[in-house]
C-alpha positions in Angstrom: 231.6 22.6 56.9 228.3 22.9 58.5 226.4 24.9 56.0 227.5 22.9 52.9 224.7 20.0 53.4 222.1 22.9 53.3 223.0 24.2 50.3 223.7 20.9 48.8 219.9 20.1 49.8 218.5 23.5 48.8 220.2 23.5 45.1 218.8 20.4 44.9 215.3 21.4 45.4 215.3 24.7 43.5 217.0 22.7 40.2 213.2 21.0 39.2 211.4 22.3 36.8 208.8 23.8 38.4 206.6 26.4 36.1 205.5 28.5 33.5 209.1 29.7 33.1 212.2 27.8 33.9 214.8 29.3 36.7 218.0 28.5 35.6 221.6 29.6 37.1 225.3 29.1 36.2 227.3 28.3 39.9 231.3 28.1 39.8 232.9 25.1 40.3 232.8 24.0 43.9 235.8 25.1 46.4 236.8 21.3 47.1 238.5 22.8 50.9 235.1 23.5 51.8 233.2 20.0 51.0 231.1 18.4 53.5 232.0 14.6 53.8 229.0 12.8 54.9 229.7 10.2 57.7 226.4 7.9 57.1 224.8 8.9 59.7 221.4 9.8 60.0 219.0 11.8 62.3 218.0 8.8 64.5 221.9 7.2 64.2 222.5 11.2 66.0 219.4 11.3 68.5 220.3 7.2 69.5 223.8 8.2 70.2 223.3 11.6 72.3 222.5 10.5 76.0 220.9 13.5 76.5 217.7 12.7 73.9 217.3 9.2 75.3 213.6 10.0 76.2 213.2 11.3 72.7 214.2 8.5 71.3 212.5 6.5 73.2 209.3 8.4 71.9 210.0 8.1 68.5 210.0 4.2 68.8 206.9 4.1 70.5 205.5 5.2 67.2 207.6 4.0 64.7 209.5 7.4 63.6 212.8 5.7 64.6 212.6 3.8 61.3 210.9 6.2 59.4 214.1 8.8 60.8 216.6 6.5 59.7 216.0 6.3 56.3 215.7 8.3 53.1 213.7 11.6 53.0 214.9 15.3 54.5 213.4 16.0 57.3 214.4 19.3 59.9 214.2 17.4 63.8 213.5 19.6 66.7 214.7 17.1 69.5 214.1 18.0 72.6 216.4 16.9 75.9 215.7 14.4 78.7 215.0 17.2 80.5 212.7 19.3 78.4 210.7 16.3 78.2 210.3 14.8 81.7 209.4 18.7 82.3 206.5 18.4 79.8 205.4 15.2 81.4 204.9 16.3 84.3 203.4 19.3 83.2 201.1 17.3 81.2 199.7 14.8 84.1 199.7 17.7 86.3 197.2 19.7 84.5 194.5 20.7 86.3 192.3 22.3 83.8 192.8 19.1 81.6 189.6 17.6 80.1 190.7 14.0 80.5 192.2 13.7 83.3 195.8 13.9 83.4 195.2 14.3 79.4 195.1 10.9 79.3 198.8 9.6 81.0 199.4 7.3 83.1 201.4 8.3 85.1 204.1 11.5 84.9 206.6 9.8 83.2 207.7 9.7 79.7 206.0 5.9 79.9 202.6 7.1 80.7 202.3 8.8 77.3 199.9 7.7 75.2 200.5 6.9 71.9 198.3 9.2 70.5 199.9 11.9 72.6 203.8 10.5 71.5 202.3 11.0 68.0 201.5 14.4 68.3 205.0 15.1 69.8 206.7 13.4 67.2 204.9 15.1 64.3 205.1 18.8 66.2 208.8 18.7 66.0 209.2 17.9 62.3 209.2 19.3 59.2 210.0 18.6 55.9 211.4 21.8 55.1 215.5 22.7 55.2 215.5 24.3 58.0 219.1 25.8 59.4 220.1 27.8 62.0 220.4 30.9 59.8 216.9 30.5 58.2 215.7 30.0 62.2 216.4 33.8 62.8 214.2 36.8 63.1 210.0 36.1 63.6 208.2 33.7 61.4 206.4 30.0 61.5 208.0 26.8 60.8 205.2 24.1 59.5 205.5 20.9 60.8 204.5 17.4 59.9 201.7 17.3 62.2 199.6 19.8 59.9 200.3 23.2 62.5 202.7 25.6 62.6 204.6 27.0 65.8 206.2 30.5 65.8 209.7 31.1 66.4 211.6 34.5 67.3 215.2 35.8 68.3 215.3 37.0 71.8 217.3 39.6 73.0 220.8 37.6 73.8 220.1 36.2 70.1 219.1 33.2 71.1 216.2 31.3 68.6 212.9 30.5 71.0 210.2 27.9 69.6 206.8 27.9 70.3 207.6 31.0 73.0 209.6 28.4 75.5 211.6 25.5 73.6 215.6 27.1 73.2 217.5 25.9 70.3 220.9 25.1 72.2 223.1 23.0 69.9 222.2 23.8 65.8 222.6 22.7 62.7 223.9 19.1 63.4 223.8 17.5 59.9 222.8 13.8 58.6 222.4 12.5 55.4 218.8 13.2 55.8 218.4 16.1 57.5 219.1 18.7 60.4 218.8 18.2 63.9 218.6 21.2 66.4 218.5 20.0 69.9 216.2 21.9 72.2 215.7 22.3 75.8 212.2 21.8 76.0 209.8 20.3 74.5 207.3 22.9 71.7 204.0 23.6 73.5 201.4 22.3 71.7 197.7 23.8 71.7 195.0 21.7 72.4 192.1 24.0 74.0 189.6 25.7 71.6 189.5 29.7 70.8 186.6 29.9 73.1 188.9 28.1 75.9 192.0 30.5 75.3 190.7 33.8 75.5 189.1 32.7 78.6 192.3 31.9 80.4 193.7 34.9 79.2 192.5 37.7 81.8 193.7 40.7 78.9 191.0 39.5 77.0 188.2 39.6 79.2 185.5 41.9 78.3 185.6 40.4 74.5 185.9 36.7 75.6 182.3 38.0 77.5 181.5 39.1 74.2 182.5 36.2 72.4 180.1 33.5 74.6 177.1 35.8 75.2 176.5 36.0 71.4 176.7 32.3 71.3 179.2 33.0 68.2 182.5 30.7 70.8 180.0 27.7 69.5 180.6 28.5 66.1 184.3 28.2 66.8 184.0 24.5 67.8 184.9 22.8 64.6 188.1 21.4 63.8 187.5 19.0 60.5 185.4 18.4 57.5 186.6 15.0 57.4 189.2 13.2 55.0 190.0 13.1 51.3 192.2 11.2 48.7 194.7 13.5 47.0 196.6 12.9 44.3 199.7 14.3 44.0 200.5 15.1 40.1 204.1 15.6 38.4 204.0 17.6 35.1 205.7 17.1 32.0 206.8 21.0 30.9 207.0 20.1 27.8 203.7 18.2 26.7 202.0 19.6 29.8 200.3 16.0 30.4 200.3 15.2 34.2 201.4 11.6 34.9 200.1 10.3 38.1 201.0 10.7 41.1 201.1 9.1 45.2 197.7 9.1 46.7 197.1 10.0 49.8 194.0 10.8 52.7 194.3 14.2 53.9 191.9 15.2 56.6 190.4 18.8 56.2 190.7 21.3 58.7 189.1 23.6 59.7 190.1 27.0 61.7 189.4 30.4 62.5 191.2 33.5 62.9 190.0 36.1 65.6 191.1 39.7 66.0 190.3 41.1 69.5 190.9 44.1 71.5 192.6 43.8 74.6 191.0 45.0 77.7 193.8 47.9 77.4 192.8 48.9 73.8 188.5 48.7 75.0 189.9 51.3 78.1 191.2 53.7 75.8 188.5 53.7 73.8 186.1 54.3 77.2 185.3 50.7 77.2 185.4 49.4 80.5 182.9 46.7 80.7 180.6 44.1 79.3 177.7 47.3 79.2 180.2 49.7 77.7 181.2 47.1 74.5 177.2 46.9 73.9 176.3 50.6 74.2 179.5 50.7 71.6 178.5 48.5 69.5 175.0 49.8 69.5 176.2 53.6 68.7 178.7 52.1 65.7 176.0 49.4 64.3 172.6 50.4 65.1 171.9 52.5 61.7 174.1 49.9 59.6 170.9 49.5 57.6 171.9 52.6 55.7 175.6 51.1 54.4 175.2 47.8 54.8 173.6 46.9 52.0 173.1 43.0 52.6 170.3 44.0 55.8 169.1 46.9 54.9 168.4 47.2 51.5 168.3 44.1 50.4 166.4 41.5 53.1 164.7 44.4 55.1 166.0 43.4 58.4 166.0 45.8 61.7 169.0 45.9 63.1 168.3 45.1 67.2 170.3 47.0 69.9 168.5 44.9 72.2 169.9 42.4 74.9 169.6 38.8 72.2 172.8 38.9 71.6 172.2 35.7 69.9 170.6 37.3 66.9 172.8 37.7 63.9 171.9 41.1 63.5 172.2 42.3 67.0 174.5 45.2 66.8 177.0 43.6 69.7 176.8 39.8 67.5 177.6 42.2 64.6 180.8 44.0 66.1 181.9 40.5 67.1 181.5 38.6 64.0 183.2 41.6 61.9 186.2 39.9 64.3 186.1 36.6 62.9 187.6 35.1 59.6 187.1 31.3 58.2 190.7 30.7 57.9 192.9 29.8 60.5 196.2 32.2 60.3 199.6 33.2 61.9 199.9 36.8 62.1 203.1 35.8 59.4 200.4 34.5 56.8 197.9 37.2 56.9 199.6 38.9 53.5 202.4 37.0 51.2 204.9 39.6 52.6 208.3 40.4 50.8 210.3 41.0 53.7 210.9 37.1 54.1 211.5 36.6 50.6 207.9 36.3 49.7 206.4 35.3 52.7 207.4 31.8 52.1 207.6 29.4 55.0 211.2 28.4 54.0 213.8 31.6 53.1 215.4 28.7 50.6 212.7 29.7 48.2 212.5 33.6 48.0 214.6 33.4 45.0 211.3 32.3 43.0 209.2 36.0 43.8 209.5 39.8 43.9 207.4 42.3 44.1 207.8 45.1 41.9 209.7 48.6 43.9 206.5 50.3 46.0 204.4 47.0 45.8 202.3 46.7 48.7 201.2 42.8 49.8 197.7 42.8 50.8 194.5 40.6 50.7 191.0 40.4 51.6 188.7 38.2 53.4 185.4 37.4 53.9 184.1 37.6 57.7 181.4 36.2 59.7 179.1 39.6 59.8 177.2 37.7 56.8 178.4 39.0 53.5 181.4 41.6 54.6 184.9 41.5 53.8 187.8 43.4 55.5 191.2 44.1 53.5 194.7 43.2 55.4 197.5 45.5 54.1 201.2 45.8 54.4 202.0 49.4 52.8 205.5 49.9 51.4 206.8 52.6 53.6 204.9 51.0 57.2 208.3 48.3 57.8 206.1 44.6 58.4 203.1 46.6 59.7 199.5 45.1 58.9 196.5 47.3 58.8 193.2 46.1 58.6 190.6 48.4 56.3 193.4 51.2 56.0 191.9 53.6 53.8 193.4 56.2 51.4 191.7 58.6 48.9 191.5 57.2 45.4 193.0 54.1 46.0 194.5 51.9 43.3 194.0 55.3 40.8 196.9 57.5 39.7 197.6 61.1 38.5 201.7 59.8 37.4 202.5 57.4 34.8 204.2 54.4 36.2 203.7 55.2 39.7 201.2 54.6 42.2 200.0 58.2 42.2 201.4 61.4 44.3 200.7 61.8 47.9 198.4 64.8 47.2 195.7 62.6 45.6 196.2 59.8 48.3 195.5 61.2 51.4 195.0 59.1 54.2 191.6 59.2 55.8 192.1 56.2 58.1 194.9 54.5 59.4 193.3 51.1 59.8 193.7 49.0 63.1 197.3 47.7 63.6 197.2 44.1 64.3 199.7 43.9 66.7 203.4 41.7 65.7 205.1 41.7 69.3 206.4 37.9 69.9 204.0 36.2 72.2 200.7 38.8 71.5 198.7 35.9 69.3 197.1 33.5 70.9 197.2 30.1 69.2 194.6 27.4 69.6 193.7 23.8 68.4 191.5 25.2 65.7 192.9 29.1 65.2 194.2 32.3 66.5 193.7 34.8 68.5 195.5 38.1 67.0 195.7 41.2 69.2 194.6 44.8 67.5 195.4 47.7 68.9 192.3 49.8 67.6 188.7 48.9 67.8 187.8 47.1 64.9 184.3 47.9 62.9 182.2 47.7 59.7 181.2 51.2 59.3 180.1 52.8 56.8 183.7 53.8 55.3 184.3 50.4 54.4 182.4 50.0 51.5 182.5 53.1 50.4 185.7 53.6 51.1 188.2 50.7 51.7 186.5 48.5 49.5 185.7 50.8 46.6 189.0 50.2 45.0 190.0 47.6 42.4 190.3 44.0 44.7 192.7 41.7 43.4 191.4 38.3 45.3 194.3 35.8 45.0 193.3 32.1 43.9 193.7 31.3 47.5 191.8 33.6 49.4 188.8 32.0 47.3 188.7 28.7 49.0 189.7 29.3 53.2 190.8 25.4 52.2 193.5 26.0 50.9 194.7 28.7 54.1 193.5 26.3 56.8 195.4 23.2 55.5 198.4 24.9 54.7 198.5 24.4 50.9 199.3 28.4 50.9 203.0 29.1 51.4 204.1 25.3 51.0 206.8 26.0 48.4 207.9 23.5 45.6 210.2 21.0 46.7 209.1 20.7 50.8 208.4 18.1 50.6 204.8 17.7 52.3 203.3 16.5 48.9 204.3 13.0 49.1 206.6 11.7 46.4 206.6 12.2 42.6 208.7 14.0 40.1 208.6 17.3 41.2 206.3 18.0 43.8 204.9 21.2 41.9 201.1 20.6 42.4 198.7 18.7 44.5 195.8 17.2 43.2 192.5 18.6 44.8 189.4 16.3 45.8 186.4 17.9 44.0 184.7 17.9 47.5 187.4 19.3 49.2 186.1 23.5 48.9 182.7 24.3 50.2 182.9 27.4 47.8 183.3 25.2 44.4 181.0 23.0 42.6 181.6 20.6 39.8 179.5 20.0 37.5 181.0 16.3 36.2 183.5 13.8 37.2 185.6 14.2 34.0 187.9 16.7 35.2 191.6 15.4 34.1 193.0 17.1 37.1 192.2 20.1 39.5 195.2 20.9 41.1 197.1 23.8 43.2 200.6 25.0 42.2 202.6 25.3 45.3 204.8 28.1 45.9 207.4 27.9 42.8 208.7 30.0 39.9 205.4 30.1 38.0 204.6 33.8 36.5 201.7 34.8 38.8 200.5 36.5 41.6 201.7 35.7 45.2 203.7 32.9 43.2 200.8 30.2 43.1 197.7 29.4 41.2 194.8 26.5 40.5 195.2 24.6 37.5 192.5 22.0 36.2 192.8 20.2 32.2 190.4 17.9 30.6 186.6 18.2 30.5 186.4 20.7 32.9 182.9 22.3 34.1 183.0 24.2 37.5 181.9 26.9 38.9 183.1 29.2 42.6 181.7 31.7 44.5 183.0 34.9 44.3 183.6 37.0 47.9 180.5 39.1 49.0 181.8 42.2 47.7 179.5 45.5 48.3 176.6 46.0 46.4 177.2 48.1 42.8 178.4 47.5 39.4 181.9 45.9 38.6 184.2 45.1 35.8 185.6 41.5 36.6 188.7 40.2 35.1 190.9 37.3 35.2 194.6 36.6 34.3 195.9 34.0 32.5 199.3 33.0 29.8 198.5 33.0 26.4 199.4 29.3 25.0 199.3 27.4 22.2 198.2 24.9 23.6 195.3 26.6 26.2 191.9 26.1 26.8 188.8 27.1 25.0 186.4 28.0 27.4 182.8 29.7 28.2 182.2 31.9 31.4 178.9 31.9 33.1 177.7 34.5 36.3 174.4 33.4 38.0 173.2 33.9 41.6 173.0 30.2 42.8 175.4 27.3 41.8 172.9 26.0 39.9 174.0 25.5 36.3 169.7 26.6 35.0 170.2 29.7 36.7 173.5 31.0 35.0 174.0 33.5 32.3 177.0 33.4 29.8 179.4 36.5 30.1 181.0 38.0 27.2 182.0 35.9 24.4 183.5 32.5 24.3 187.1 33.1 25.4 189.8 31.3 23.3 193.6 31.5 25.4 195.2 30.0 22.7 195.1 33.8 21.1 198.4 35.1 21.4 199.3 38.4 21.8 200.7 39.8 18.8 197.2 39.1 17.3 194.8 42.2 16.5 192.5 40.5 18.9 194.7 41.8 21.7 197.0 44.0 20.2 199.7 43.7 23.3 202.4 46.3 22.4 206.4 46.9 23.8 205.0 49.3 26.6 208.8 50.0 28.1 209.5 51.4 24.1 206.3 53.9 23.7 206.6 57.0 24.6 204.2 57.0 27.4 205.6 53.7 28.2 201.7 51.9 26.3 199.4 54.1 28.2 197.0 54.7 24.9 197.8 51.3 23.7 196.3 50.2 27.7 193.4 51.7 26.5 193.2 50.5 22.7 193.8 46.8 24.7 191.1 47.2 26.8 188.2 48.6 24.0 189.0 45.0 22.6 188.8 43.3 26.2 192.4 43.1 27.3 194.8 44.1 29.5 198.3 43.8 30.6 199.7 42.1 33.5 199.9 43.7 36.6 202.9 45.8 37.3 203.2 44.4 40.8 204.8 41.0 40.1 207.5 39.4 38.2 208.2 35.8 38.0 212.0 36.5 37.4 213.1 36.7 41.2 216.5 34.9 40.9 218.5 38.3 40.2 215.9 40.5 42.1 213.3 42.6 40.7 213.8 43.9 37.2 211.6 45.9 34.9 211.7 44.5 32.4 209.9 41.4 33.1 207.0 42.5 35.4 203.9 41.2 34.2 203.4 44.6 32.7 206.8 44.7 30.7 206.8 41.3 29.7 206.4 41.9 25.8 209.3 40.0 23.9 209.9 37.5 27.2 208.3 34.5 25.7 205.7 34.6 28.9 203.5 36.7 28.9 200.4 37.6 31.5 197.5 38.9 30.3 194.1 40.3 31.6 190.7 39.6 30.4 187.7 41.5 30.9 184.6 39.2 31.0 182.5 41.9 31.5 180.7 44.6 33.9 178.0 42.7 36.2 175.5 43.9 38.6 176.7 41.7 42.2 174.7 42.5 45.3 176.1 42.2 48.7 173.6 40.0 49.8 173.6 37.4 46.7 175.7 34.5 46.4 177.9 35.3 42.7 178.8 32.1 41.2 181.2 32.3 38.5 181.3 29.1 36.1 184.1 27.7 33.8 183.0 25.4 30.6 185.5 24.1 28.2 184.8 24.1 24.5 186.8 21.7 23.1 186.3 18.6 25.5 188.2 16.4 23.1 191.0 18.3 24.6 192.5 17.1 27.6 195.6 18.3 27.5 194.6 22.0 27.5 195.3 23.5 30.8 193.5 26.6 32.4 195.1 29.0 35.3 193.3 30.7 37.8 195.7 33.3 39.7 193.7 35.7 40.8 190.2 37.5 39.9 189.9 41.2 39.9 186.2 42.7 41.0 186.4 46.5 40.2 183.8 49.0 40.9 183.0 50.6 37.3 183.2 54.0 39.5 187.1 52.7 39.5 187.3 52.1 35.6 185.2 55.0 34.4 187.0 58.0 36.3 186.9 61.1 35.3 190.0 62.6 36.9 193.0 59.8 37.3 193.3 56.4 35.7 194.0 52.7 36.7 197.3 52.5 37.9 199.9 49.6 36.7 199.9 47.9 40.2 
């Protein structure tokens, strides 16, 4: 049976070890009627012997992947036919807009490749992901070996399309290592720059204008940061020592993502030319001095409506940069979305997350309009709709216990600007995207002292665009794209890697990143770093004003004693301590935090909330469980974990004055360097405006 392999593979992956808590299951005994019986033969034994992929194969030897496909591993093989690929040849020599001419063939023939270019075709059609037929349907990304991603969507006569062209016509042919789908052409791949695709895309005409008069399509130019040695780490759950791991040099990328208007959505906004965007963005930005904080109050700049465009604080340079984000995203990995299980790249792994009922999967980025941020959200009751700076009254407050709070005191001043989900809408480039919007897309005034004054959860990735670009985010445990070890849980992270990091020595035992697995923590990853650990990150440019900040972390025996430090600079003379030394081997029944059985008070631990926070504390949010395997159940959301054996806990550091226009550096020191073995999580931060905490009228909801 065809499916049997798959779940074969897929048992096998989800049956590591892989976090904080331990996902277990009892499966009946197989039906023995409905065993696969492998024949021995693998993906290149299938391609060799189909006289339809001859040319494929014949690409695959040219760089070695012949071998590499007939031996051990699971892979998921896109193979295209003879005629899908003598199509892209000739497509390829053809090109008349190439750079190189021809793009380097030498003649139109599947010989004239290069073997750089066989490479890239190679890589671009696998993955190491289990990737079936059934997991193929609907719209989402598949990852691929080469390091992108290519979309893929169900037409209308239910028919799976790659990349927007490539047909999956024969699916789910099974090897002992792996799938193949054949496909009749071969993925597009995207070689231009963003600059290069909105020009060649006539919808986006009067922003690509935009885009090169400001000079900001030059900032969009870079591609890599270079290459570093990971090491890829296996953990021990029990002694929590990390054994090493393969090494291996990973190159850096780096990417953008773009939002733009289309010329369609500029018209019905009365925006029907180069002129008309600048006399916009003059009317929207040219008194930004009096919200935005970083310019006006705080450097004294004028903000120019003049015709530099150049400048960064020209009004029409503004508008565009508000567009652009340092992370290079699919319109699917914007938010960690629980309509595909989690947002995970594979649907084999949604079993390891759920959000709790009413959830809503959101995050928030820093943009290139210098120190601003813009929130992406994905409301409960808006289907897989994305809104960018959607904005309702008292946000992330509540007048209900155990809700979110009624619809009378969250009324909706601004719907945000839709970023637009139709198949084929995004743009994808060598270095990026290009996401469609169907509103016009600003940093007003109601930003900060709207969208943003809420509590902002900033998830461990969103802190370092690294992590995003490279696609460490959504890589679930057991993918495979970690190399080899003993159960692929975490990476290993070069201490150069982040641009927003600095360490302070080279004694850190390890600093690693949990891929997607069952660990109890938000979005279902974290960073992890042991030993003699001294670092410090920069927290996003939030608006100017006072804020509580918290972090989350599990209460252990065996955790970390550590010191946290704010300070305006990385450098380490320049820091301040905040709060006390902080010892996470404090657990919970201890008067120190006091944690309570919320579910079994009365007002299900709304006063003992409060008593826990006096002393510093606070539960975990209500929003996440790490207990997906049976769906989403109350009882163990990181708010009702008491009595679990897990728990996830808050802790305030303290309340901080952070100014827009400041670079906040947040330091971690251990205390007990003699320690090694004493890990330390970091899930998420929390940065929440003390006008949140200290309300008068309604009170921090559970979310």
């Amino acid at each position: 049976m065809k499916n049997q392999f798959l779940k074969s593979v897929q048992h096998a992956v989800l049956g590591f070890g892989v976090g904080v808590t331990l996902l277990t299951a009892c499966n009946p005994e197989p039906d023995e009627s409905d065993l696969y019986t492998f024949t021995g033969q693998t993906i290149e034994s299938f391609i060799a012997e189909d006289s339809t992929l001859t040319q494929f194969n014949y690409i695959l030897s040219r760089v070695g992947y012949d071998k590499l496909l007939a031996s051990y591993g699971i892979y998921t093989c896109f193979a295209p036919t003879n005629e899908g690929v003598a199509s892209y040849c000739d497509s390829l020599y053809n090109d008349e807009e190439a750079i190189i001419p021809h793009n380097g063939m030498t003649s139109p023939t599947v010989e004239g490749l290069s073997d750089s270019l066989c490479l890239n075709i190679v890589k671009f059609h696998l993955t190491n992901q289990v990737r079936d037929i059934v997991s193929l349907t609907g719209e989402n990304d598949v990852n691929t070996l080469l390091g992108y991603e290519f979309s893929y969507a169900t037409d209308s006569l239910g028919q799976t399309v790659l990349g927007g062209k490539a047909i999956i016509i024969d699916s789910d042919n099974e090897t002992i290592n792996g799938i193949v789908h054949v496909i009749d052409n071969v993925i597009p791949r995207f070689t231009r720059f963003i600059g290069d695709i909105l020009d060649r895309n006539p919808q986006y005409s009067i922003f690509s204008e935009a885009l090169h008069r400001t000079g900001l399509a030059d900032s969009l130019l870079k591609y890599s940061k270079g290459s570093y040695e990971f090491t890829f780490y296996p953990r021990d759950n029990y002694t929590s020592t990390l054994y090493p791991g393969t090494g291996a040099e990973v190159e850096c990328k780096v990417g953008f993502t773009v939002f733009a208007e289309p010329n369609s959505v500029l018209s019905a906004n009365r925006i029907n030319s180069f002129e008309d965007l600048v006399n916009f963005a003059n009317e929207t930005y040219g008194d930004a001095a009096e919200w935005y904080d970083y310019p006006g109050k705080e450097q004294g700049v004028t903000i120019s409506t003049g015709n530099d465009y150049t400048n960064r604080f020209n009004a029409l340079n503004m508008f565009v940069a508000y567009h652009i984000l340092n992370a290079s995203m699919s319109v699917n990995q914007l938010v960690y979305e629980k309509s595909t299980g989690g947002g995970e790249m594979n649907s084999a792994y949604a079993t390891y997350w759920n959000y709790a009922p009413d959830a809503d999967p959101y995050d928030y980025y820093e943009t290139m309009l210098p120190h601003t941020m813009m929130k992406i959200w994905n409301p409960h009751d808006q289907g897989r709709q994305l809104f960018i700076n959607r904005y309702q009254t008292y946000n992330t407050l509540t007048d209900e216990v155990g809700t979110q709070g009624s619809a009378a005191m969250h009324q909706l001043v601004r719907r945000g600007v839709g970023i637009t989900r139709t198949t084929g809408t995004s743009l994808q480039a060598y270095n990026g995207y290009v996401h469609a919007i169907d509103g016009m897309l600003v940093y007003d005034r109601m930003v900060p002292r709207g969208v943003l004054n809420e509590r902002m959860r900033v998830n461990c990735t969103s802190l370092f665009p690294e992590l995003i670009t490279n696609r460490f985010r959504y890589w679930a445990t057991g993918d495979g794209n970690t190399g080899s070890g003993y159960d692929n849980s975490r990476v290993g992270i070069p201490q150069k890697f982040f641009d927003n990091a600095v360490f302070y020595n080279d004694n850190i035992f390890c600093f690693a990143y949990c891929l997607h697995g069952a660990w109890r923590s938000f979005e279902s990853d974290q960073m992890q770093f042991w030993g003699r650990y001294d670092w410090a990150f920069k927290l996003p440019a939030v608006p100017s004003g006072l804020y509580e900040i918290r972090v989350v972390y599990a209460p252990m025996s065996y955790g970390s004693f550590m010191q946290y430090y704010i300070g305006n600079s990385s450098n380490v003379q320049m820091m301040t301590p905040l709060g006390l030394p902080f010892d996470a081997t404090v657990q919970v029944e201890d008067p120190r935090i006091g944690m309570t059985d919320a579910k079994a008070e009365e007002d299900q631990g709304i006063a003992s909330d409060i008593a826990m926070h006096n002393r510093s504390y606070m539960r975990g949010p209500h929003s996440y469980t790490g207990h997906g395997e049976n769906g989403w159940n109350y009882d163990t959301s990181a708010r009702f974990e008491y009595g679990t054996g897990s728990y996830t806990i808050r802790y305030v550091l303290g309340r901080v004055q952070l100014n827009q226009g400041d670079e906040n550096w947040l330091r971690i020191k251990t205390l007990n360097p003699d320690n090694p073995r004493a890990p330390v999580g970091l899930d998420f931060v929390e940065l929440v405006p003390t006008s949140v905490v200290d309300n008068q009228q309604y009170i921090e909801d559970w979310y």
